[in-house]
N, C-alpha and C positions, 0 to 999 in steps of 0.2 A: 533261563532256568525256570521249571515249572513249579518246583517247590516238593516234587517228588523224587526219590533218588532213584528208583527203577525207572518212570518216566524220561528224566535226566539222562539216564544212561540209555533208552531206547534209540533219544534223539542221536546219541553222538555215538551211538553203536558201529562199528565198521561195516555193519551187517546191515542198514539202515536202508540202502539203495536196493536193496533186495528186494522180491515179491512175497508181500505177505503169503499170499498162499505157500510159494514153497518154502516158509519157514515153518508154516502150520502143520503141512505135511511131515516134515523133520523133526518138529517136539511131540506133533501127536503119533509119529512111527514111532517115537522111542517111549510116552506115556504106555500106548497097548503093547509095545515087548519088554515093559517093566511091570506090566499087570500077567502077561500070559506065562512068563521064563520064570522059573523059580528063583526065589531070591538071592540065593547064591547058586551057580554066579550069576546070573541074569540079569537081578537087578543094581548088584553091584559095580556090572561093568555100565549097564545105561544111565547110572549115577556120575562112574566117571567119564564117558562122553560128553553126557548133558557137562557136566562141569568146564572141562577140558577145552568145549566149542565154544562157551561162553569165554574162558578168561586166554583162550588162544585165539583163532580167527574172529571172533565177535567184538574181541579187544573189550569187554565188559571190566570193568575195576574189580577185582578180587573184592575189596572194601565193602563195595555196595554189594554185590552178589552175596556175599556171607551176612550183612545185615538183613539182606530180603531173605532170608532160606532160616533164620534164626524164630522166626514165628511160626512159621510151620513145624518146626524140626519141634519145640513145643508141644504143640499140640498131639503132633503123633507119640511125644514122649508119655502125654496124658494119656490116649488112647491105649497105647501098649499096654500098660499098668494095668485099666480097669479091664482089657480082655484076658489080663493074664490072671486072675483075682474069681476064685470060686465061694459062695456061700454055701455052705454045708451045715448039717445037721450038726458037727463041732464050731461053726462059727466062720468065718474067711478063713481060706488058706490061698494056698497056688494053686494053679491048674498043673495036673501032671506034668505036659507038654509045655511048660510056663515057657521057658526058654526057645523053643521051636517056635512056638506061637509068636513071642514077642518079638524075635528075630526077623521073621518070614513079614510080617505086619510092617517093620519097622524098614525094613529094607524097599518093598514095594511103593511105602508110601512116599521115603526120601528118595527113591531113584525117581517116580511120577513127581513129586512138587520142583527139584531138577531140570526136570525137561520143561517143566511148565513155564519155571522162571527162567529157562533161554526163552524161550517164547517173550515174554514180558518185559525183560531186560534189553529185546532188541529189535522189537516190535512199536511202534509209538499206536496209541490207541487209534488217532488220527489216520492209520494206514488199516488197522484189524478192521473198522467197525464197514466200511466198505466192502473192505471183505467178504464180511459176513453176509450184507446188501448182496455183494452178487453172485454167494454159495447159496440164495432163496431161503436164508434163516428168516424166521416169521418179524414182521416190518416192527410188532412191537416188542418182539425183543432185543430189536436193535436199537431201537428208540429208550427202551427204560435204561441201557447198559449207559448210550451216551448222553442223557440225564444224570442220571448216576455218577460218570465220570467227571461230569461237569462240577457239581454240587459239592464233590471232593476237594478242589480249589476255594469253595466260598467256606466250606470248614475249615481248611487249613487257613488261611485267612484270617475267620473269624475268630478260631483260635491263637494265635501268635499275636493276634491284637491283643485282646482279654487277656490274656499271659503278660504281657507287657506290663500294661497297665496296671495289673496287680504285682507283682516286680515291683514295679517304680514306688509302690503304695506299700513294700514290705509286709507282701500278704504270705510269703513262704518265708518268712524270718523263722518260721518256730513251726514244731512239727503240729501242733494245731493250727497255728495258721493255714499252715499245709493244707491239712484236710479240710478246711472249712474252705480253703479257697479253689480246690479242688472242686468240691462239689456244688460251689457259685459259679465255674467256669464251664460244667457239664450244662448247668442248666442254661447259662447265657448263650453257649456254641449251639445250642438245639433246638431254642427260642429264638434267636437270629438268622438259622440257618431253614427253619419252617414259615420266619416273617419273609425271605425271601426267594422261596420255593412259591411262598402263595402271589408274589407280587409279581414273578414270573409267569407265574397261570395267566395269572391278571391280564397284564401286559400283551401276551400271546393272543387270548382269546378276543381281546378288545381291537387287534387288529387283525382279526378274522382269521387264524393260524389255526385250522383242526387237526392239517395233517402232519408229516416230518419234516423236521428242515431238512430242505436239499443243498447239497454241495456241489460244488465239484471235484470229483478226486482226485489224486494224482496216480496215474496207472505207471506201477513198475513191469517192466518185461520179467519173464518169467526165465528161470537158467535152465537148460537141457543137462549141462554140466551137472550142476548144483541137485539137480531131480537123482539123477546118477549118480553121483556120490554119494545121496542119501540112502538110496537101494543098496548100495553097494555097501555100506557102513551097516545097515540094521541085518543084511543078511552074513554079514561076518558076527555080530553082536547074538544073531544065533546058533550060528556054526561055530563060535568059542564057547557058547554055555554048553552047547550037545556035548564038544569034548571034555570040556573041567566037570563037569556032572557026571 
């Protein structure tokens, strides 16, 4: 267990032994024909795919999928609101079109964050960032992602310690305590987590490390099937919106 539940679930995904690449090609066919297909039906039916793939052949836990999809689905709920929100010379009102607007938004961006998280849910980073290595993405944007990724662990980490330890010390007995322990624990996790970003540099540099770490990866075969199914899935996902539209 990494301490991630999307992680988690990448690893034990049924999907796992697959090649990254033609998973990439499957969430990002369905991301661009849930930006180009109007939102109804378009984006609605590549919301229910994306779904559908994840908690049927990918075998992803309903549980974890609807906890990962709940911060995004958030966010676009924030976005909707302020684009549907006009100031006028009377003060805020709605946009004519509020309801069009907020639909078409809201639709596009849950059916994309969908596909995204099949992608994630069944993907282990460990397989992507290679990937990306041998799609000629730029060496240091492979590099800050799997930093990045890594650093994630030493916050979670650093967090659930600190958390403890104030627990044990009845630092959330009271809703000030709360707060005040809240914002001891931001600043510990960020101070911890920057003292040992720096003593990683450190370390690296002192043993003469300028460039990336190398691995070695593990190469999945790629499915001909799987390629094919997918063709076969995104051009019925357009030939169903041509007709319900």
């Amino acid at each position: 267990m990494t301490g991630l539940a999307v992680d988690d679930a990448a690893w034990a995904s049924a999907w796992r032994r697959r090649a990254p690449g033609d998973k990439v090609l499957l969430c990002g066919g369905l991301v661009v024909t849930a930006l180009v297909l109007p939102a109804w039906p378009g984006s609605a039916l590549v919301a229910v795919v994306a779904v559908a793939l994840a908690l049927g052949p990918a075998r992803v836990p309903a549980r974890t999928f609807g906890r990962a999809v709940r911060w995004p689905l958030a966010f676009v709920a924030v976005g909707a609101v302020t684009a549907v929100v006009e100031v006028g010379s009377g003060g805020p009102g709605w946009a004519p079109d509020a309801a069009a607007r907020a639909g078409s938004l809201v639709g596009h961006a849950l059916a994309g964050s969908a596909a995204v998280l099949l992608l994630a849910t069944t993907t282990p980073m460990s397989d992507l960032l290679p990937a990306l290595r041998r799609a000629r993405v730029p060496a240091a944007v492979v590099e800050v992602a799997s930093v990045t990724y890594r650093m994630l662990f030493v916050l979670l980490d650093s967090l659930r310690t600190i958390r403890e330890a104030q627990a044990a010390r009845m630092g959330h007995s009271s809703l000030r305590r709360s707060y005040r322990s809240s914002g001891l624990l931001a600043a510990a996790v960020l101070t911890r987590s920057w003292d040992r970003a720096r003593r990683m540099q450190e370390g690296l540099t002192g043993r003469g490390m300028e460039g990336s770490l190398r691995v070695l990866p593990e190469v999945l075969p790629s499915s001909r099937l799987f390629l094919a199914a997918t063709a076969a899935g995104l051009a019925a996902i357009v030939a169903t919106s041509a007709v319900l539209a």
